[in-house]
TORLUM-134387 format. One record per atom (N, C-alpha, C): residue in three letters; residue number from 1; atom name; x, y negated, z negated. Coordinates in steps of 0.02 Angstrom, whole numbers, plus 50000, padded with zeros to 5 digits. Layout:
# TORLUM-134387
SITE code pos site    xx    yy    zz
SITE  ALA NUM   CA     X     Y     Z
...
//
This chain:
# TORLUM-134387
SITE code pos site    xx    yy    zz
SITE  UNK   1    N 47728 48833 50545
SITE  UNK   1   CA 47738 48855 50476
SITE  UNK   1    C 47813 48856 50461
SITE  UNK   2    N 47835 48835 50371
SITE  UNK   2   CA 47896 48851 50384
SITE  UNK   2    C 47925 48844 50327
SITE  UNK   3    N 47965 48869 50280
SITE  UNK   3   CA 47981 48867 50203
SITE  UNK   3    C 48043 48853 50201
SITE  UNK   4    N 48046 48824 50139
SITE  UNK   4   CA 48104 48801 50098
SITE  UNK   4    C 48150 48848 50105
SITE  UNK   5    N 48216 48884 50149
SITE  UNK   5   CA 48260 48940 50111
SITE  UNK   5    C 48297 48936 50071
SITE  UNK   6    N 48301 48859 50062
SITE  UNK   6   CA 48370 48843 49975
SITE  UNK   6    C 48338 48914 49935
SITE  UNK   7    N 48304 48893 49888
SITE  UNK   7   CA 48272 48930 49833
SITE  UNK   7    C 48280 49009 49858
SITE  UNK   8    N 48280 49053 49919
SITE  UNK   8   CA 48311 49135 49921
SITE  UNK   8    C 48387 49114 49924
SITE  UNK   9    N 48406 49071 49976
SITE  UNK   9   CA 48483 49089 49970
SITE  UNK   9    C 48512 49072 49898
SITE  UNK  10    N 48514 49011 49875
SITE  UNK  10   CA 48545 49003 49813
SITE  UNK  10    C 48523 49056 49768
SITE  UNK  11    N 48467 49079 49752
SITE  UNK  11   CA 48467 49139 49700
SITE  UNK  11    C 48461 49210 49715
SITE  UNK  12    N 48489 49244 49764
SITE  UNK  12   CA 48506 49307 49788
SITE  UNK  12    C 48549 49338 49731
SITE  UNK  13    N 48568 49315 49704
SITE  UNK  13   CA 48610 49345 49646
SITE  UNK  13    C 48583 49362 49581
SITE  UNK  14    N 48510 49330 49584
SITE  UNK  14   CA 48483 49323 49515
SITE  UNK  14    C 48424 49389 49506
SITE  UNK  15    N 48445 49414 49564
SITE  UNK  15   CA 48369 49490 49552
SITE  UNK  15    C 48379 49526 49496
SITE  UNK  16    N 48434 49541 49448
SITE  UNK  16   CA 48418 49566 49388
SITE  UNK  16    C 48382 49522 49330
SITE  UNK  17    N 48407 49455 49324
SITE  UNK  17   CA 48358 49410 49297
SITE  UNK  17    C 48300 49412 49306
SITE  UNK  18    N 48282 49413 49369
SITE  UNK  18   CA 48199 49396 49380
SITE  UNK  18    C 48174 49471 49358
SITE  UNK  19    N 48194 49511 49371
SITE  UNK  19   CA 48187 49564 49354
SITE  UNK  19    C 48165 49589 49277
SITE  UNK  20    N 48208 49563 49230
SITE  UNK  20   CA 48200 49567 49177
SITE  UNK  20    C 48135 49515 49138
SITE  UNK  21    N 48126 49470 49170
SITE  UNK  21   CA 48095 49411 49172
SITE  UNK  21    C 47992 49443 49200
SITE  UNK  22    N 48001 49470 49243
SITE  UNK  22   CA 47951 49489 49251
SITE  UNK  22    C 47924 49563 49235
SITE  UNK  23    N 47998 49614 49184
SITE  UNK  23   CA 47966 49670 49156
SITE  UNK  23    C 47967 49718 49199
SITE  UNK  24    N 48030 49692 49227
SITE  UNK  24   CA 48008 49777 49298
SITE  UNK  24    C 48100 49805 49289
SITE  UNK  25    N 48088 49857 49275
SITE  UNK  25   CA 48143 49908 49295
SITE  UNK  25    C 48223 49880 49340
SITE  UNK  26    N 48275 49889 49334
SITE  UNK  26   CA 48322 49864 49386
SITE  UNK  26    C 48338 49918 49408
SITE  UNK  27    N 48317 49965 49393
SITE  UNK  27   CA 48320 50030 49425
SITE  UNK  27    C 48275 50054 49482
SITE  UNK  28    N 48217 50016 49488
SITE  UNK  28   CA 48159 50053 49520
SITE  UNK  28    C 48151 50012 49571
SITE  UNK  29    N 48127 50056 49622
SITE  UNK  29   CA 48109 50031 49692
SITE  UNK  29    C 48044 49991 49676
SITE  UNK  30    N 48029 49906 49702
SITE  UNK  30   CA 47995 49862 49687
SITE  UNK  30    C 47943 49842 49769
SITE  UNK  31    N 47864 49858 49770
SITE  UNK  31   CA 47843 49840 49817
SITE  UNK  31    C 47805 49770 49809
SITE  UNK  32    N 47817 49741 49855
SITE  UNK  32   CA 47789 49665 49820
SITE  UNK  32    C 47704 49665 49901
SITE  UNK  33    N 47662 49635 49863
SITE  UNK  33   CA 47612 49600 49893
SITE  UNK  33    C 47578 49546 49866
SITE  UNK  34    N 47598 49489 49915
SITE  UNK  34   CA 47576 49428 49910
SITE  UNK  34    C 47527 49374 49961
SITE  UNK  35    N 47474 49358 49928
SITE  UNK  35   CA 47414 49344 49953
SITE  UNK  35    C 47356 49330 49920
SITE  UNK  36    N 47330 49315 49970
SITE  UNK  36   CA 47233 49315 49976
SITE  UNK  36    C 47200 49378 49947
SITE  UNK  37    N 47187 49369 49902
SITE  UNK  37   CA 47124 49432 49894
SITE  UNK  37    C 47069 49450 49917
SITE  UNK  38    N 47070 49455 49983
SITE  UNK  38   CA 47002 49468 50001
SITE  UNK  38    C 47008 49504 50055
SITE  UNK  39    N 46965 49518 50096
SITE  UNK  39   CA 46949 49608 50159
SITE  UNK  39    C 47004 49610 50194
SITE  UNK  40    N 47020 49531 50215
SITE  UNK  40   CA 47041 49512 50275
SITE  UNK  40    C 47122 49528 50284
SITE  UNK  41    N 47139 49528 50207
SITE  UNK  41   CA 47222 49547 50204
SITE  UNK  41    C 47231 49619 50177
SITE  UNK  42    N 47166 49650 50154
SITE  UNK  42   CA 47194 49731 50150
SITE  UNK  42    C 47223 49751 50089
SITE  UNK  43    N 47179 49716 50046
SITE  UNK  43   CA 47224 49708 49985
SITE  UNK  43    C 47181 49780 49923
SITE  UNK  44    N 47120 49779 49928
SITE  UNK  44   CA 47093 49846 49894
SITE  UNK  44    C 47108 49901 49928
SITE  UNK  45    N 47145 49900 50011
SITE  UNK  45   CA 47183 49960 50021
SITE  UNK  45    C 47267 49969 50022
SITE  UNK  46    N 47262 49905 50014
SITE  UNK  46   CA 47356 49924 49965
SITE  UNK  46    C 47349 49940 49888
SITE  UNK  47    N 47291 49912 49844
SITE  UNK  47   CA 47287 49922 49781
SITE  UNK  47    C 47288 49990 49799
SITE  UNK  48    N 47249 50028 49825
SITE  UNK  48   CA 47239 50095 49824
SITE  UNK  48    C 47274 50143 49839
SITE  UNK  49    N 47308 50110 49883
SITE  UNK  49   CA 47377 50171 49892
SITE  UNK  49    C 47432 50147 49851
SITE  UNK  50    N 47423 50109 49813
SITE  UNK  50   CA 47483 50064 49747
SITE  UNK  50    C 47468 50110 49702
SITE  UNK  51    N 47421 50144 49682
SITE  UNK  51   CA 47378 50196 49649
SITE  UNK  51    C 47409 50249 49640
SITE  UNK  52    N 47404 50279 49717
SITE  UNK  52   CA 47395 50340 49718
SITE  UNK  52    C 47503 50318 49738
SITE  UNK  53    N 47533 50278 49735
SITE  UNK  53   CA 47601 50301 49730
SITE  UNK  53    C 47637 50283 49676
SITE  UNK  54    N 47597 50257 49622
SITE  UNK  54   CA 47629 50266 49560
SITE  UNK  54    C 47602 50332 49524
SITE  UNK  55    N 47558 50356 49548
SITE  UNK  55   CA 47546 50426 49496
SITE  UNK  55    C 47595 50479 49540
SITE  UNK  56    N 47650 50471 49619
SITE  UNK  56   CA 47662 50531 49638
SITE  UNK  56    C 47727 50514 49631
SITE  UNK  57    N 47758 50429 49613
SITE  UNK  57   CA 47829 50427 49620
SITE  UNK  57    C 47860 50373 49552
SITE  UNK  58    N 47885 50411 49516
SITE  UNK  58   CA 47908 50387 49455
SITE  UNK  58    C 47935 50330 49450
SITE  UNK  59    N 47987 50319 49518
SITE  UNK  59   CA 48044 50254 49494
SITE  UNK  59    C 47997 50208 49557
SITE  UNK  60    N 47944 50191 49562
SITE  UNK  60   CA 47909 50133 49598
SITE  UNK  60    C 47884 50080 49539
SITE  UNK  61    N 47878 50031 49560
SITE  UNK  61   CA 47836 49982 49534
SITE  UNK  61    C 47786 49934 49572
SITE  UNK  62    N 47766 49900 49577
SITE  UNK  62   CA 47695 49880 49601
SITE  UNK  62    C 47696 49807 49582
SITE  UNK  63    N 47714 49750 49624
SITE  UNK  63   CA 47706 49691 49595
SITE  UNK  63    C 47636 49639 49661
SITE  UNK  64    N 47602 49611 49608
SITE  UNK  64   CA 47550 49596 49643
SITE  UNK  64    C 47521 49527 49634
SITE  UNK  65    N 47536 49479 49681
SITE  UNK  65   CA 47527 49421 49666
SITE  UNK  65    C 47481 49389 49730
SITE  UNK  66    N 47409 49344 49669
SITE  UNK  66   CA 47375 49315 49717
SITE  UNK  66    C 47317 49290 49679
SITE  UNK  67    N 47252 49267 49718
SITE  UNK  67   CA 47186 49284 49683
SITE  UNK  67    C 47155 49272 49738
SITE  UNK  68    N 47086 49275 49732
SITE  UNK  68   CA 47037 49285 49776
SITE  UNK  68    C 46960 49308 49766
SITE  UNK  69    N 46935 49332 49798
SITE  UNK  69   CA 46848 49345 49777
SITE  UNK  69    C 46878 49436 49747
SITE  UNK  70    N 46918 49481 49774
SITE  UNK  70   CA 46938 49530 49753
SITE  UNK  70    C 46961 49562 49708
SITE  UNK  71    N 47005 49491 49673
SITE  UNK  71   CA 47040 49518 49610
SITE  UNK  71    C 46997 49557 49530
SITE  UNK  72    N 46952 49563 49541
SITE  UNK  72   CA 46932 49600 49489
SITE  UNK  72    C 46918 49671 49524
SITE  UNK  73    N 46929 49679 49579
SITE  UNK  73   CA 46894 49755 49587
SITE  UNK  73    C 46996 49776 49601
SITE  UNK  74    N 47014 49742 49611
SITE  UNK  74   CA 47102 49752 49623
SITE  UNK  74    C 47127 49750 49548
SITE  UNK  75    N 47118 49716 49497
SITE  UNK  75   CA 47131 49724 49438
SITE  UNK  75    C 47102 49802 49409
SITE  UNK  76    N 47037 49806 49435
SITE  UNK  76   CA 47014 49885 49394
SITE  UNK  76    C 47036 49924 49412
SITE  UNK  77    N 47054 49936 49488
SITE  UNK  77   CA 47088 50001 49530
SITE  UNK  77    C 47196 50012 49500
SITE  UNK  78    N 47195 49972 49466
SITE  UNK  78   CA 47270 49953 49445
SITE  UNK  78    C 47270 49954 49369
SITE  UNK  79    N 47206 49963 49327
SITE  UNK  79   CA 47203 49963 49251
SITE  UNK  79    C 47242 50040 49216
SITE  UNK  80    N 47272 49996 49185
SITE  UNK  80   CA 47311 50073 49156
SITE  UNK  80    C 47362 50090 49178
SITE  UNK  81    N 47407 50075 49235
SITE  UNK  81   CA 47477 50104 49258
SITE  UNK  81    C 47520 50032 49250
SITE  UNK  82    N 47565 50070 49184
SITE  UNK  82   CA 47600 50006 49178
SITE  UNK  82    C 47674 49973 49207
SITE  UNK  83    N 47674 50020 49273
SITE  UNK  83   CA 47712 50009 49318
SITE  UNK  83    C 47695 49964 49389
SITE  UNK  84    N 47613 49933 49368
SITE  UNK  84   CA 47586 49886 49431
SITE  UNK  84    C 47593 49831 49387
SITE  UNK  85    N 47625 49792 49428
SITE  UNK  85   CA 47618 49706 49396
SITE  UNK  85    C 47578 49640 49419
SITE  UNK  86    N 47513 49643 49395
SITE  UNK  86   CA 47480 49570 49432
SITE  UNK  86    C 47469 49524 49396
SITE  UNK  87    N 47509 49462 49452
SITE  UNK  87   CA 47502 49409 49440
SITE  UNK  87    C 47445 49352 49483
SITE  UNK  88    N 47422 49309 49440
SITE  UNK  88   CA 47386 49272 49479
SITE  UNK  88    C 47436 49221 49520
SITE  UNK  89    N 47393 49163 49552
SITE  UNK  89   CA 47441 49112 49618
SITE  UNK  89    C 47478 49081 49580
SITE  UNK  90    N 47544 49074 49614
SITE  UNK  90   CA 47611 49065 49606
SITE  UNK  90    C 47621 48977 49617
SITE  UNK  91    N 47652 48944 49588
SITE  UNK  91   CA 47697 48900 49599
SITE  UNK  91    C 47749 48911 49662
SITE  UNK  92    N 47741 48861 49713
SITE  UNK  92   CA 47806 48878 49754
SITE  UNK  92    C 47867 48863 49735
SITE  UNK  93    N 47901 48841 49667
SITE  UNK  93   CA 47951 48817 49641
SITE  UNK  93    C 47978 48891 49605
SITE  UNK  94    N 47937 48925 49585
SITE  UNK  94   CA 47949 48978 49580
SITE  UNK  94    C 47939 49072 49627
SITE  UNK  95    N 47906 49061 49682
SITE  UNK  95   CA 47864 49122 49709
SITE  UNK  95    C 47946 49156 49740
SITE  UNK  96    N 47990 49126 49752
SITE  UNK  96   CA 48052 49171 49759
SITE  UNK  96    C 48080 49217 49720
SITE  UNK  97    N 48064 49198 49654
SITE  UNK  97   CA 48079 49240 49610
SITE  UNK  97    C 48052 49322 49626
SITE  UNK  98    N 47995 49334 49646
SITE  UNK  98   CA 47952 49389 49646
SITE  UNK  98    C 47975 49403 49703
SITE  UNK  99    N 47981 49364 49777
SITE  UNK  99   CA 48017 49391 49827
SITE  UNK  99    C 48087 49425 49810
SITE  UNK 100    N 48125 49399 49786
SITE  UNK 100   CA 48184 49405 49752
SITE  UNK 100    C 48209 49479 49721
SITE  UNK 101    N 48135 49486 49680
SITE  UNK 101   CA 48148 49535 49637
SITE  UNK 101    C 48142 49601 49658
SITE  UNK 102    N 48096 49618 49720
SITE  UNK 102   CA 48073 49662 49754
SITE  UNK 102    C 48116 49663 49826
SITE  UNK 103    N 48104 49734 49842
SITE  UNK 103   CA 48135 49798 49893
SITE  UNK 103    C 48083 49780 49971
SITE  UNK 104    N 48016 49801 49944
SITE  UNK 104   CA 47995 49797 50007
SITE  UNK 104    C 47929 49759 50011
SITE  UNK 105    N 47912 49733 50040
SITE  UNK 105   CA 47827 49678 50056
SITE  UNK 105    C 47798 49706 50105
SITE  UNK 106    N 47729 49719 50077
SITE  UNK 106   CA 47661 49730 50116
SITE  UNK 106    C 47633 49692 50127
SITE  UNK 107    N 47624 49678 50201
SITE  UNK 107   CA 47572 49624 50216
SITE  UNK 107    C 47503 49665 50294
SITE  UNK 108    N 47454 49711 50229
SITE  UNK 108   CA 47423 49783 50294
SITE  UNK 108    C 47366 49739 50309
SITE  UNK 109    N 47372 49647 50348
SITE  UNK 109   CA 47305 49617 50359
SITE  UNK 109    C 47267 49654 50410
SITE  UNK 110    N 47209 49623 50414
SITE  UNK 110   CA 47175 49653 50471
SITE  UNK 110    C 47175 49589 50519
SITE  UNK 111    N 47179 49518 50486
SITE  UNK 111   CA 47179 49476 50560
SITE  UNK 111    C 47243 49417 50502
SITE  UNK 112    N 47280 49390 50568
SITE  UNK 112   CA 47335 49346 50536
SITE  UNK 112    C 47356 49298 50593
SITE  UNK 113    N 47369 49229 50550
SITE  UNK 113   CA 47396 49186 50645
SITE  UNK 113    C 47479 49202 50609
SITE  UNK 114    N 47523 49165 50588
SITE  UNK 114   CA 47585 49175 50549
SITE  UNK 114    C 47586 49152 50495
SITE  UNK 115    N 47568 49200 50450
SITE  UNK 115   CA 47591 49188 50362
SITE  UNK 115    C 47655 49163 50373
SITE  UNK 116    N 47645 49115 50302
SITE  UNK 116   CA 47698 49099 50279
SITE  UNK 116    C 47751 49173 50238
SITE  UNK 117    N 47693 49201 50199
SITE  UNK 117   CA 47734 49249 50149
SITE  UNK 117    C 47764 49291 50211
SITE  UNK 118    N 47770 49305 50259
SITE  UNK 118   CA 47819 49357 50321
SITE  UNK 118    C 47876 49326 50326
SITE  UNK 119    N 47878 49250 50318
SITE  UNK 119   CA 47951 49203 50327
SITE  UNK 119    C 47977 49216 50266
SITE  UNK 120    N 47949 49202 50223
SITE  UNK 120   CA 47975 49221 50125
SITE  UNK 120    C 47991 49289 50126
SITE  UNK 121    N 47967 49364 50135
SITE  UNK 121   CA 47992 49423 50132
SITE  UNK 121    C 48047 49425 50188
SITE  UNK 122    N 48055 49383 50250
SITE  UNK 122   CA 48123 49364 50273
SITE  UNK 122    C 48184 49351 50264
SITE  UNK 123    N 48176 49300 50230
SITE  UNK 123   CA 48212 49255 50181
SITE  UNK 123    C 48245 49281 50130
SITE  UNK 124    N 48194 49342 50104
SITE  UNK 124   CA 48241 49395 50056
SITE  UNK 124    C 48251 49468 50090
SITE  UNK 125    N 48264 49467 50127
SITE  UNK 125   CA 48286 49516 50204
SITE  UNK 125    C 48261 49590 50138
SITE  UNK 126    N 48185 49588 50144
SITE  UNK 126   CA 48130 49649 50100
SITE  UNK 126    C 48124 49680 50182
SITE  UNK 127    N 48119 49745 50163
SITE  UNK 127   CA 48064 49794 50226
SITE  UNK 127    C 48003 49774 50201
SITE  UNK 128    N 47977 49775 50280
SITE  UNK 128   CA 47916 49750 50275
SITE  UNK 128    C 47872 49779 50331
SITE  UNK 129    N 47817 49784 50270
SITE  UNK 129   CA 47748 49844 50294
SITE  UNK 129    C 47729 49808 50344
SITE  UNK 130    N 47683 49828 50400
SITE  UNK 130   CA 47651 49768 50431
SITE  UNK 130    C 47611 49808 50457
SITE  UNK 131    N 47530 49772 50483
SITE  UNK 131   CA 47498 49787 50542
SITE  UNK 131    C 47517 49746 50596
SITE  UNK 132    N 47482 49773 50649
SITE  UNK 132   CA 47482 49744 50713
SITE  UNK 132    C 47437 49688 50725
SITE  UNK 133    N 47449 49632 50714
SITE  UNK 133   CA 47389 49578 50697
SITE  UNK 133    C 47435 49506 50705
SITE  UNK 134    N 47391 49470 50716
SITE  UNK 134   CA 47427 49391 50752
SITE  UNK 134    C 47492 49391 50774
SITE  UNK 135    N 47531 49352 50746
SITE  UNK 135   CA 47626 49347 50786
SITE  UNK 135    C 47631 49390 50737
SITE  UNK 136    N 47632 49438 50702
SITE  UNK 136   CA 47674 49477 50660
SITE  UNK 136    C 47725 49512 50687
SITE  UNK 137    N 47701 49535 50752
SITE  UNK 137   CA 47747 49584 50799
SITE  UNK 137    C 47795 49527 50829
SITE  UNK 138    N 47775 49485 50837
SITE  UNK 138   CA 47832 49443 50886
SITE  UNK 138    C 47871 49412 50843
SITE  UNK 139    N 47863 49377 50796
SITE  UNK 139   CA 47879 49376 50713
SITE  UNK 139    C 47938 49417 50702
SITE  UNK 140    N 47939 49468 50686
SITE  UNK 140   CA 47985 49537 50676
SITE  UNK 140    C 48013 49569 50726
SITE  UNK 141    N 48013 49528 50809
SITE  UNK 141   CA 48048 49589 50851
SITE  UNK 141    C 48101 49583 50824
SITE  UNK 142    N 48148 49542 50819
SITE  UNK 142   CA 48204 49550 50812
SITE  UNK 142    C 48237 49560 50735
SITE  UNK 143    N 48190 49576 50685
SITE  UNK 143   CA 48195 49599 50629
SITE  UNK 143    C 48207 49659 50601
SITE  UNK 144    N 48277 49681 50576
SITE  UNK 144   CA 48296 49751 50547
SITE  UNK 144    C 48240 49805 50497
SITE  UNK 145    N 48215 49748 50467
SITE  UNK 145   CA 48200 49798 50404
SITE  UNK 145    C 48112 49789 50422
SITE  UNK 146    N 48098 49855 50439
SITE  UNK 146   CA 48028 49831 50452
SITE  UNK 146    C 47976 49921 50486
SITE  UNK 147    N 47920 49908 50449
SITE  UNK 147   CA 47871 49960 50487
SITE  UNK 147    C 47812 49954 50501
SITE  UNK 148    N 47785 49965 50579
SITE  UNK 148   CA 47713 49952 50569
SITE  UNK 148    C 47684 50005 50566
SITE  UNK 149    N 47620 50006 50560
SITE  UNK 149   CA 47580 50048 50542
SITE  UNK 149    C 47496 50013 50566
SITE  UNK 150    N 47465 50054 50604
SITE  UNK 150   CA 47408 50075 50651
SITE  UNK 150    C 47362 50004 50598
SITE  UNK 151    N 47342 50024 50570
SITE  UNK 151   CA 47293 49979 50536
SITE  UNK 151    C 47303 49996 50462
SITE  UNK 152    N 47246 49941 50454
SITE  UNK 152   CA 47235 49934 50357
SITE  UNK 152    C 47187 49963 50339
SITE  UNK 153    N 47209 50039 50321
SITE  UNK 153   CA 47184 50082 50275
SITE  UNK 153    C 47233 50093 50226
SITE  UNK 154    N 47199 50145 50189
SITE  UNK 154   CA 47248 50160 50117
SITE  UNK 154    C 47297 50219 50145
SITE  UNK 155    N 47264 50275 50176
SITE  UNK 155   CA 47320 50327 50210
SITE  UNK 155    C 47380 50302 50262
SITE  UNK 156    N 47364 50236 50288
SITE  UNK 156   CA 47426 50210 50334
SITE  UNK 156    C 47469 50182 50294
SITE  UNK 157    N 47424 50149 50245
SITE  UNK 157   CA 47484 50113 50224
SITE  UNK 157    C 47533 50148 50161
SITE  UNK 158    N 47483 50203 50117
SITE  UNK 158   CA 47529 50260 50087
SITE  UNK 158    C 47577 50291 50130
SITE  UNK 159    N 47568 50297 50166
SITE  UNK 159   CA 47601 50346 50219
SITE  UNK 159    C 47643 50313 50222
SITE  UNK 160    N 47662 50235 50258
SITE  UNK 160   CA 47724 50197 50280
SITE  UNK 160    C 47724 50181 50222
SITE  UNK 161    N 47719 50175 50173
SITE  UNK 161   CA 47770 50163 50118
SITE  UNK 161    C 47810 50215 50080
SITE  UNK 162    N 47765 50263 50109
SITE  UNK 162   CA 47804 50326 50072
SITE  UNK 162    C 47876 50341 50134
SITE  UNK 163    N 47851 50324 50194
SITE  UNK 163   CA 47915 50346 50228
SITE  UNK 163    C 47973 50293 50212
SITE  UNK 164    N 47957 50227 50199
SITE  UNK 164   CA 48027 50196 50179
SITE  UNK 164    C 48044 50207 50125
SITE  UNK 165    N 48012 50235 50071
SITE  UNK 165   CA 48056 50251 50003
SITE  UNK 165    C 48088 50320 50021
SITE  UNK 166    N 48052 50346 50047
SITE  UNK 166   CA 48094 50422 50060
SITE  UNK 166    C 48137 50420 50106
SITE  UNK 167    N 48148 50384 50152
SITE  UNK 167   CA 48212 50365 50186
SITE  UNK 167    C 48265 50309 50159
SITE  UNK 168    N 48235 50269 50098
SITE  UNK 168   CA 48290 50228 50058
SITE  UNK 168    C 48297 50174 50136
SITE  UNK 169    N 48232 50189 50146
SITE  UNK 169   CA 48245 50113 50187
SITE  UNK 169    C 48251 50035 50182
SITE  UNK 170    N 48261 50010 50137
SITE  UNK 170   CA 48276 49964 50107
SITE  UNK 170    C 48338 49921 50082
SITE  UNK 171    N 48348 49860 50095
SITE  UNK 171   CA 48399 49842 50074
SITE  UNK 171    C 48416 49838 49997
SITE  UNK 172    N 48465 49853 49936
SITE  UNK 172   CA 48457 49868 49892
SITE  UNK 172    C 48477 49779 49853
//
């Protein structure tokens, strides 16, 4: 596996653009998840703790890009907080932008060989959520910004996301 890095390095400078561009705050801490919609990546239990941490933390936002057999029960659990942003599948001429624009990436799968999107939340040196599942760990030994967490439920992964915003663990 292996991505383009022109497109993060040349536009590292442009996160207030994209920013503005996709309606999100330049003020607010930005969690990005990108993917598959379906069991296997953990995505109705990140919607759910995307939920329950925009009703407890004001300056978050929620950006959510993908589709899958899921996206309607991930669209309803996210209806109404207009601090979650979903988008359907991305253009790779553009999917940096959303890396770009965001703080930290969740990726709480339950089985993975090596995503591409772990090299892309690299690429924009995001903290990044993780389970313990395919190379993810070997992937990230030598990676600064980063937390795992036991499995993909909604309390693990609220939990580790709440500890890197509350420690400002993130690169800004």
């Amino acid at each position: 596996n292996g991505i383009n890095l022109l497109p993060f390095i040349e536009n590292r400078g442009k996160r207030k653009l994209f920013r503005k561009n996709l309606g999100i705050s330049d003020s607010n801490i930005v969690i990005l998840f990108c993917g598959r919609f379906e069991h296997v990546k953990g995505i109705l239990e990140f919607a759910e703790a995307a939920r329950k941490l925009l009703l407890h933390f004001l300056n978050i936002e929620i950006l959510i890009v993908g589709e899958g057999s899921l996206k309607q029960k991930v669209y309803e659990l996210l209806e109404g907080h207009q601090r979650a942003h979903l988008f359907g599948w991305q253009s790779s001429d553009i999917l940096h932008q959303f890396y770009l624009s965001s703080d930290i990436f969740a990726i709480p799968s339950r089985f993975e060989g090596l995503p591409i999107t772990i090299l892309e939340a690299m690429a924009s040196t995001l903290h990044i959520l993780y389970t313990p599942v395919g190379s993810l760990e070997e992937t990230l030994v030598d990676y600064p910004f980063k937390t795992l967490i036991k499995e993909s439920t909604m309390e693990e992964i609220y939990d580790g996301l709440v500890r890197i915003v509350n420690n400002n663990d993130f690169t800004p």
